[in-house]
C-alpha positions as CSV (number, residue, x, y, z in Angstrom):
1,X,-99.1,-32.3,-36.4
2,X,-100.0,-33.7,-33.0
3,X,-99.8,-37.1,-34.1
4,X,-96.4,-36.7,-35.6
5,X,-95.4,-35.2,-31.8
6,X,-96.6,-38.4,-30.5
7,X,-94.9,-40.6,-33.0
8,X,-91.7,-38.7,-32.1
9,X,-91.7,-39.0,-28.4
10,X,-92.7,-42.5,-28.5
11,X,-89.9,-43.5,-30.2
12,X,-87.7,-42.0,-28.5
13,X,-89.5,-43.3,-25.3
14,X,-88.6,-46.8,-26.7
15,X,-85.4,-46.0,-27.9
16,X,-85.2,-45.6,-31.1
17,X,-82.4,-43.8,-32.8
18,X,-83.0,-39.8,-32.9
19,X,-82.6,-40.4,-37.1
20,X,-85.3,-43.1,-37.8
21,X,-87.7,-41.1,-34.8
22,X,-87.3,-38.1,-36.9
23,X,-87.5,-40.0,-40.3
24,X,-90.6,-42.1,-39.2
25,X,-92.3,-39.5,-37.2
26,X,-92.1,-37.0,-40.3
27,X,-93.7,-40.0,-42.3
28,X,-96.4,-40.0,-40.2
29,X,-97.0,-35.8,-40.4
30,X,-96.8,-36.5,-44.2
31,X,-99.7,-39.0,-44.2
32,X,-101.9,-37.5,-41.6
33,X,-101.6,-34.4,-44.4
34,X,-102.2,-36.4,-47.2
35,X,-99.1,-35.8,-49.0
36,X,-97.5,-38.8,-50.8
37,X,-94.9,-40.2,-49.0
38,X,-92.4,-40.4,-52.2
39,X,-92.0,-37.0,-50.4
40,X,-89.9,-38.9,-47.7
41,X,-86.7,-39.5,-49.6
42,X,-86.9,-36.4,-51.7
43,X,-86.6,-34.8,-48.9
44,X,-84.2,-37.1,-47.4
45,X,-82.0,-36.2,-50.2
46,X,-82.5,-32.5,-50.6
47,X,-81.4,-32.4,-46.3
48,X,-78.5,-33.5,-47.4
49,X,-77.6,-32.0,-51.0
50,X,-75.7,-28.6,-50.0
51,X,-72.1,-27.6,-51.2
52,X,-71.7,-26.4,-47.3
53,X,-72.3,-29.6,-45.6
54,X,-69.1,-31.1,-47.3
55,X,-67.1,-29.2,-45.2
56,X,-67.9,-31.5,-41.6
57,X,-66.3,-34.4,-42.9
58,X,-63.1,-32.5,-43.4
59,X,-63.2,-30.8,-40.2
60,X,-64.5,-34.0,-38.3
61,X,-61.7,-35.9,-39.8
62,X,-58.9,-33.1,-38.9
63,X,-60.3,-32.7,-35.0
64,X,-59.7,-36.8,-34.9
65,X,-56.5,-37.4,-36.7
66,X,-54.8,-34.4,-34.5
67,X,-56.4,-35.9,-31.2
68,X,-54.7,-39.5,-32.6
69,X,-52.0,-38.2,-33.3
70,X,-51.3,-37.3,-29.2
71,X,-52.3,-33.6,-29.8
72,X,-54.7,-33.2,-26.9
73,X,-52.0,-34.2,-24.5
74,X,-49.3,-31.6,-26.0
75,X,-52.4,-28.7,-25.5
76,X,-52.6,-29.9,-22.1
77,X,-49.2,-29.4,-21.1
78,X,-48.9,-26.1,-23.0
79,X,-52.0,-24.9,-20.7
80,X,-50.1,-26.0,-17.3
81,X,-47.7,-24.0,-18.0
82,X,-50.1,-21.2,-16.6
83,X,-51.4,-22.4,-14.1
84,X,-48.7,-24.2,-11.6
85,X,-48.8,-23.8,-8.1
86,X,-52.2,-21.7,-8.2
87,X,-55.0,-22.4,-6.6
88,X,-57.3,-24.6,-8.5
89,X,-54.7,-24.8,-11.0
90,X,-55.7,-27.7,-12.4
91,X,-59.2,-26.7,-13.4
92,X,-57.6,-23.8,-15.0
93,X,-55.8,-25.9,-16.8
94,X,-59.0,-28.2,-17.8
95,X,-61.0,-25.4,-18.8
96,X,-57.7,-23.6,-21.1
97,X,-57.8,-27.0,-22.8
98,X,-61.2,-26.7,-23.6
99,X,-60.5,-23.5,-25.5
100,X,-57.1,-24.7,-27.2
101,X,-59.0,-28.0,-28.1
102,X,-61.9,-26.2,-29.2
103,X,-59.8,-24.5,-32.4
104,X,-59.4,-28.7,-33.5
105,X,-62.2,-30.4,-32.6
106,X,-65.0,-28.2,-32.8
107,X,-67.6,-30.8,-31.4
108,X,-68.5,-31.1,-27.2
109,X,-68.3,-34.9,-27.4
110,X,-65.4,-34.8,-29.1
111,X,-63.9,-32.6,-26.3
112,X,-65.4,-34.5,-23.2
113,X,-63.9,-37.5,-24.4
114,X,-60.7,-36.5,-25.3
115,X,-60.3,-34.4,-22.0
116,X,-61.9,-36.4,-20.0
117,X,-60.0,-39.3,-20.3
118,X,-57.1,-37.4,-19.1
119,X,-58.9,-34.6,-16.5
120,X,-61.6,-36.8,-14.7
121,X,-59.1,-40.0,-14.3
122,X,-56.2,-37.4,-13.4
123,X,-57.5,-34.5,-11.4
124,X,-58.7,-37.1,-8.3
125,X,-54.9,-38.0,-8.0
126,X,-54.2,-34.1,-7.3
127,X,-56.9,-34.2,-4.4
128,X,-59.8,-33.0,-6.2
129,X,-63.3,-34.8,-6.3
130,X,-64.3,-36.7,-9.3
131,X,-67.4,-35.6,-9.3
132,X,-66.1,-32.2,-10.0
133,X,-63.6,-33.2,-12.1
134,X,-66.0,-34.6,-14.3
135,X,-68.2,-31.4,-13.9
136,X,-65.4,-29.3,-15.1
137,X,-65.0,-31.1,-18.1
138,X,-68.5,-31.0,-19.4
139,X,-69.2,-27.4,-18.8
140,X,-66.3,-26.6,-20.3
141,X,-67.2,-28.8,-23.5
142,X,-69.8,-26.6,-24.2
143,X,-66.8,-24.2,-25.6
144,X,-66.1,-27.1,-28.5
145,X,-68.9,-25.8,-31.1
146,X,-68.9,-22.6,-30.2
147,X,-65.0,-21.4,-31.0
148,X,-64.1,-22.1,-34.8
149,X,-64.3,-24.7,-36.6
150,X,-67.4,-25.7,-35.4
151,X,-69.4,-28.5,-37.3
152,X,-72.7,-26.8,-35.6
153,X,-71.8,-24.1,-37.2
154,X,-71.7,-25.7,-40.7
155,X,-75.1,-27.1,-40.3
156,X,-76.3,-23.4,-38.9
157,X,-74.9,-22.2,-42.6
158,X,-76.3,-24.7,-44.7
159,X,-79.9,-24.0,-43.4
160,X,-79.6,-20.3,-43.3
161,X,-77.3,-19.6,-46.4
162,X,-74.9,-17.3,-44.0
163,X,-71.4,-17.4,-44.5
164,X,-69.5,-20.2,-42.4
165,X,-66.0,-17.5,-42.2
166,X,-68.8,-15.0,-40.5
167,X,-69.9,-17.5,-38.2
168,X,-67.0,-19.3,-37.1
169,X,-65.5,-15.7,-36.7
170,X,-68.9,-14.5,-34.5
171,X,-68.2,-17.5,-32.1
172,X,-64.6,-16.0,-31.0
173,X,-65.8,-13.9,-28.2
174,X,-69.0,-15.7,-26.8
175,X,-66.0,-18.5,-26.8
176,X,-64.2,-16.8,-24.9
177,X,-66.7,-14.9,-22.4
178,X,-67.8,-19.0,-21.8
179,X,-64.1,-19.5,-20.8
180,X,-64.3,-16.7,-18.8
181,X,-67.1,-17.0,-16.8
182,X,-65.7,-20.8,-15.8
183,X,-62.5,-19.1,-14.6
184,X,-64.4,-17.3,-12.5
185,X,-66.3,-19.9,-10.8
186,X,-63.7,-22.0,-10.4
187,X,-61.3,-18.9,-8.8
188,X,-64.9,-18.6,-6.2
189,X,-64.7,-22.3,-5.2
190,X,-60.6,-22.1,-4.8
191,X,-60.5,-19.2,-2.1
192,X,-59.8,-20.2,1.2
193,X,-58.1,-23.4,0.0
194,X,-61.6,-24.9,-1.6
195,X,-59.5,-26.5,-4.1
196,X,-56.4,-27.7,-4.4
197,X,-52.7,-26.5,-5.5
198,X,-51.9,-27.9,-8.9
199,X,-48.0,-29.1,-9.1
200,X,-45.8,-28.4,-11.4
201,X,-46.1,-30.9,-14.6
202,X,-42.5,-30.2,-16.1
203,X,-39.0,-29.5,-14.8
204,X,-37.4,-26.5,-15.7
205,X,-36.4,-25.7,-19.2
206,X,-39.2,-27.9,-20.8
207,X,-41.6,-25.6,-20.6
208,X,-40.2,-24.3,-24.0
209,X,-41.1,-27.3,-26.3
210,X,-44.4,-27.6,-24.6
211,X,-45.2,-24.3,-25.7
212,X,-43.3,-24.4,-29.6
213,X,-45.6,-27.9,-29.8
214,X,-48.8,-26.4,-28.4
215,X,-48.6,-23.3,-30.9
216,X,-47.7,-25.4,-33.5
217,X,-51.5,-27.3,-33.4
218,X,-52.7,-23.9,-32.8
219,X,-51.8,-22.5,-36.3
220,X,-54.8,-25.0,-37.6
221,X,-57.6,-22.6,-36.4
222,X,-55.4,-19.6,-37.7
223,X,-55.0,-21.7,-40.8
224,X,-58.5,-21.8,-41.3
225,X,-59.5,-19.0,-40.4
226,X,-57.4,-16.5,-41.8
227,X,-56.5,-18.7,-45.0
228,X,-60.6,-18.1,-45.6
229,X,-60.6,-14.5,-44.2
230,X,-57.7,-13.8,-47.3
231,X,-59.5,-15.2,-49.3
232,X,-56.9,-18.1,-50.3
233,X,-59.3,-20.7,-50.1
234,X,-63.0,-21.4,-49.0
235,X,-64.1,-22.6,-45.6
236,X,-65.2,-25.6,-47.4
237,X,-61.7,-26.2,-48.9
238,X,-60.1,-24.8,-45.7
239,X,-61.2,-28.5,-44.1
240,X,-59.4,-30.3,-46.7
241,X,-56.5,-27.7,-46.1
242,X,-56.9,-28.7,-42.5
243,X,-57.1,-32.2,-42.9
244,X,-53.1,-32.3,-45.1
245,X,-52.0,-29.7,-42.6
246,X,-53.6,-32.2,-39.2
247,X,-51.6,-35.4,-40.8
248,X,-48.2,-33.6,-41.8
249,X,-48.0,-32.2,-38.4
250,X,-48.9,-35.4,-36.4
251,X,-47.0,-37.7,-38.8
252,X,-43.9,-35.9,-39.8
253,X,-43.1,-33.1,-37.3
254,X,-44.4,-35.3,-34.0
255,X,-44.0,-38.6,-35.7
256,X,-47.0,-39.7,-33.4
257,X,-49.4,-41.6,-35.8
258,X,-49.3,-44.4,-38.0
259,X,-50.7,-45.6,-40.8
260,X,-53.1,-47.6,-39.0
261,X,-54.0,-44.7,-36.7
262,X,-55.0,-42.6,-39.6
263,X,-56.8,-45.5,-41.4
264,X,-59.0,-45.7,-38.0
265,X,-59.7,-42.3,-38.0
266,X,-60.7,-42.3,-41.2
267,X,-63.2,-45.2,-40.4
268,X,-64.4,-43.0,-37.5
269,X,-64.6,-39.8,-38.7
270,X,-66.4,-41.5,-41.9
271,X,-68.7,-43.2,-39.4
272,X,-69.6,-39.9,-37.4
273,X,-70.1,-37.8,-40.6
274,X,-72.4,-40.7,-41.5
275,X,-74.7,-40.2,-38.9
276,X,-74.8,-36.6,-38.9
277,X,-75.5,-36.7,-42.2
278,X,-78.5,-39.2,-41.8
279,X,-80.3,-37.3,-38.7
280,X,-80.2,-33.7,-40.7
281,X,-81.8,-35.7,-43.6
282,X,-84.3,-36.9,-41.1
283,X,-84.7,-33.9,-39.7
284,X,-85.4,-31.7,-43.1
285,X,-88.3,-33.9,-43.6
286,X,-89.7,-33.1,-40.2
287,X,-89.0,-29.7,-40.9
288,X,-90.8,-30.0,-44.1
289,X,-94.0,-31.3,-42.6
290,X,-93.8,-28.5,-39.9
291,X,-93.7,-25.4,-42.5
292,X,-96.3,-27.5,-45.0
293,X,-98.6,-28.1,-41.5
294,X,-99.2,-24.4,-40.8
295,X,-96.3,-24.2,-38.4
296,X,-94.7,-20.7,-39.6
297,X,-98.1,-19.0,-39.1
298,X,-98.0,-19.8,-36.0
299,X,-94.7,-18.8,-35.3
300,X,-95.6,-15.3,-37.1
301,X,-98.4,-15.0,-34.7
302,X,-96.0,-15.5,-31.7
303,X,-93.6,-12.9,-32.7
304,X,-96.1,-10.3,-33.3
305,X,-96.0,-10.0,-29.8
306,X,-92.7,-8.9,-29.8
307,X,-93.2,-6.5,-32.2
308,X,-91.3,-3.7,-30.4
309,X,-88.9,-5.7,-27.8
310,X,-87.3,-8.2,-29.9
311,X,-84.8,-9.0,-26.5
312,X,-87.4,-10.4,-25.3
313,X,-88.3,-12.8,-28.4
314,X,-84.9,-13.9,-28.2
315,X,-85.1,-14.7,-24.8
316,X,-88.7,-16.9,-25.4
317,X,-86.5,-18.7,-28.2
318,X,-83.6,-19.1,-25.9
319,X,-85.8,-20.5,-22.9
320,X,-87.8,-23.0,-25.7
321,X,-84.4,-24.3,-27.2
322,X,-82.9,-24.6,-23.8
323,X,-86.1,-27.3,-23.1
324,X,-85.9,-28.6,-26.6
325,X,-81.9,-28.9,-26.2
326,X,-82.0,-31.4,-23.3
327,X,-83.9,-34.5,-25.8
328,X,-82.9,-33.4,-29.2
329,X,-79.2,-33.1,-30.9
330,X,-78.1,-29.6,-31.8
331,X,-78.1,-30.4,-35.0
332,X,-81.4,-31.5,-35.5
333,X,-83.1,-28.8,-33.9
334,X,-81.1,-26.6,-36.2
335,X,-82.7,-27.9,-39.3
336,X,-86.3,-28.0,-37.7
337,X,-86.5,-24.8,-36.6
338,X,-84.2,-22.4,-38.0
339,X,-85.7,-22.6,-41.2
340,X,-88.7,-21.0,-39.1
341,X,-87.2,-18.6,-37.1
342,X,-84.8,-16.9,-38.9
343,X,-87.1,-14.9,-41.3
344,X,-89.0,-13.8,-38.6
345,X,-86.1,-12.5,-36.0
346,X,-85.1,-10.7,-39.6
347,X,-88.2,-9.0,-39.7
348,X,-87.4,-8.0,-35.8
349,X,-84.1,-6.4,-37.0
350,X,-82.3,-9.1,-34.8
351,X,-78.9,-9.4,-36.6
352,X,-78.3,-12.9,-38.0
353,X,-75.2,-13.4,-36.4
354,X,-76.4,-12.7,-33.0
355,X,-79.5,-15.3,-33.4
356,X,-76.9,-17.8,-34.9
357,X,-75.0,-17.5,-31.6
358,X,-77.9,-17.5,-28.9
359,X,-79.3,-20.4,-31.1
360,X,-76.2,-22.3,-31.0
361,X,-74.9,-21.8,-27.7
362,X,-78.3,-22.8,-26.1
363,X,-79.2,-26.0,-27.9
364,X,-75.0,-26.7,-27.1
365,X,-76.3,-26.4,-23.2
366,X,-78.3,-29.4,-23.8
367,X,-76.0,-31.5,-24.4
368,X,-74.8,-31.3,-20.6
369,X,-78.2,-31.8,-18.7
370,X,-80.2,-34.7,-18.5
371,X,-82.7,-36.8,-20.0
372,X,-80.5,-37.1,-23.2
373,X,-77.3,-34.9,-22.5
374,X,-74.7,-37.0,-24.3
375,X,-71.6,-35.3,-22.8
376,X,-73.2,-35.5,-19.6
377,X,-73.3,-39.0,-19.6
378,X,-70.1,-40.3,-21.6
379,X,-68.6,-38.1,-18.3
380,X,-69.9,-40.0,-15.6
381,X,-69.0,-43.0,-17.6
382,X,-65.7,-42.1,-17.4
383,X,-65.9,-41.0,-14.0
384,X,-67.4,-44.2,-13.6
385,X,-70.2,-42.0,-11.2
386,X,-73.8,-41.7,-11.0
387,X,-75.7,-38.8,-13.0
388,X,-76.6,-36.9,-10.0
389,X,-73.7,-35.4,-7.6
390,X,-71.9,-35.0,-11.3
391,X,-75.3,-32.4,-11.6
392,X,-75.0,-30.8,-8.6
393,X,-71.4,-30.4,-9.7
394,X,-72.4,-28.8,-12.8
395,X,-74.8,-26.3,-11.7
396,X,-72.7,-23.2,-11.0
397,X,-71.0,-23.5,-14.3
398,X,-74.5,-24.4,-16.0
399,X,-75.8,-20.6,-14.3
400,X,-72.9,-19.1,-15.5
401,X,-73.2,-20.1,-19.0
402,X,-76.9,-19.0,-19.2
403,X,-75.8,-16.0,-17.8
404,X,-73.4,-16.1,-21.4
405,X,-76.6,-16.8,-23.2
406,X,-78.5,-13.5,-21.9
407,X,-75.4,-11.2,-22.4
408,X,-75.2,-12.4,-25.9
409,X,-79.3,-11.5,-26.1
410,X,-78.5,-8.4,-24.3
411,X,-75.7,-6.9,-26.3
412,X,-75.7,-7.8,-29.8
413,X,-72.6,-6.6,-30.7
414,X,-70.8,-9.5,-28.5
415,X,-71.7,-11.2,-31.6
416,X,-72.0,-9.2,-34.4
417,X,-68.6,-7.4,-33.8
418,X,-65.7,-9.3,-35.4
419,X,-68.0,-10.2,-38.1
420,X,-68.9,-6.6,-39.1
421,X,-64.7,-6.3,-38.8
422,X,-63.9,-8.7,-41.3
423,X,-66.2,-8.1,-44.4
């Protein structure tokens, strides 16, 4: 076990790609236990052979053919609507984004990138810092995977056999409360003129298409959600729904893509599924080695101490995700250790839902702080700053959203509610 540890961090240490550290370091745990390594691709395979897991690809492909298709700029515009001539109004506006864009995309990096070319390049021009430009639009990111669809989400069901619908349903109000508590920062820091007054975007009288457009996009969450909730289709075959309804909109109602547009999202999404697909096979044979190595005892062991306050077993698995977030993809660590943990907050009587939620939402928080924060990073790329003032940036909205995480360990039913609704 502590030689596959090693393996792992010293690939990474070199650079390898997270999927061939994961694939090569569980190599290595197999051999140290003498186990034959033909166990390597049977398990490579089996990571990947679940009816659930074909429902990224759809959703990945929708998020990308709507943002194409000049959707994240019609969002945009339907948000500053709300927020003109207020105080900070801009960062309103960044952060409402984040929540409209999070019913299409469903993926942080996805939603950094797409914002972020427009926020961090724009928001400077209003008078606001970059530096906080860009800070607004990774914390706000963070919203992406929680609010449905989420493609986190989809590999949280695979793994655990929950329903996706109850998932994506039980991210609606931590969603929301994450929006919330960024409004909030952002209204601190704009009292006493700390930030500036956003200008209107739009004469008069054009608000109303902005609007029609913007709820237009916004039926593809309802879609989804809803046309699962009926019981029309299933969430799997609400991504292919998504995907028509993404391309009839964006090619026939806003007559924004072409062929050649959809072709390279196709390549792109294709390309992104691909490598999701490759580091949760990775990762399942890590995962394999772990519960084969003795690992679940151990983590038996550790909960019997919580015995009578699961809170504060959440709150150990919360503080050890938030560490193993900040080198290691959501995803990943989803398929290592949930497997582990989810029996034994069960025998806690933690609701499901409400471990799904702090589980997600914490390993999410990785990807915005260093070493290997991805949306950290593409941000000050785009910012074209160094990592550190964009940090300092992010803090207050970091504290805030762990401040999300332990409301969501403190009061279950922020979680388990709409869930519990809809069955």
């Amino acid at each position: 076990m502590i030689e596959m540890l090693i393996a792992f961090v010293a690939l990474l240490f070199i650079g390898t790609p997270i999927a061939f550290a994961l694939g090569i370091s569980g190599a290595v745990g197999l051999w140290m236990l003498d186990i034959d390594l033909i166990t390597v691709p049977t398990r490579l395979f089996t990571g990947m052979d679940n009816f659930v897991l074909l429902a990224a690809p759809f959703y990945i492909l929708a998020g990308d053919v709507m943002n194409r298709g000049g959707i994240t700029t019609k969002l945009i515009k339907m948000a500053s609507m709300l927020t003109r001539g207020v105080p900070g109004g801009t960062a309103y506006t960044n952060v409402t984004s984040s929540v409209l864009f999070a019913g299409i995309s469903g993926a942080a990096v996805a939603d950094t990138a797409a914002l972020g070319q427009i926020f961090i390049k724009g928001m400077p021009e209003e008078g606001y810092d970059k530096n906080y430009a860009a800070a607004v639009t990774i914390a706000s990111s963070v919203i992406g995977p929680i609010i449905p669809p989420s493609v986190i989400m989809i590999i949280y069901a695979a793994v655990t056999r929950l329903s996706v619908i109850d998932l994506f349903v039980a991210g609606i109000i931590p969603g929301l409360l994450l929006g919330g508590v960024m409004y909030m920062v952002i209204w601190v820091q704009a009292r006493g003129g700390g930030l500036p007054v956003s200008e209107p975007r739009s004469k008069d009288g054009e608000s109303e298409p902005f609007i029609r457009d913007g709820l237009l996009v916004l039926l593809l969450p309802i879609l989804i959600v809803g046309g699962t909730l009926s019981g029309v289709f299933t969430a799997t075959e609400a991504g292919g729904v998504a995907v028509i309804y993404a391309i009839l909109v964006s090619s026939f109602v806003f007559r924004t893509m072409t062929l050649v547009d959809l072709w390279d999202a196709v390549k792109t999404s294709a390309r992104n599924t691909a490598a999701i697909y490759l580091v949760i096979a990775a990762a399942s044979v890590v995962s394999y080695v772990l519960i084969v190595g003795g690992v679940t005892g151990w983590i038996s062991e550790f909960a019997g101490f919580f015995s009578e306050s699961p809170v504060f077993f959440l709150m150990a698995v919360a503080t050890g995700l938030l560490v193993l977030g900040t080198f290691l993809e959501p995803g990943a660590a989803i398929v290592l250790l949930v497997p582990i943990l989810a029996p034994e907050a069960a025998n806690l009587g933690i609701d499901p839902m409400q471990l799904a939620m702090v589980v997600i939402l914490t390993l999410t928080l990785g990807l915005i702080t260093p070493p290997v924060g991805v949306c950290l990073f593409v941000a000050c790329r785009i910012a074209d700053s160094p990592v550190y003032p964009v940090i300092k940036a992010v803090f207050p909205f970091f504290v805030v959203e762990l401040g999300v995480v332990l409301l969501l360990i403190l009061v279950p039913q922020f979680s388990s509610l709409l869930p519990d609704l809809v069955r």
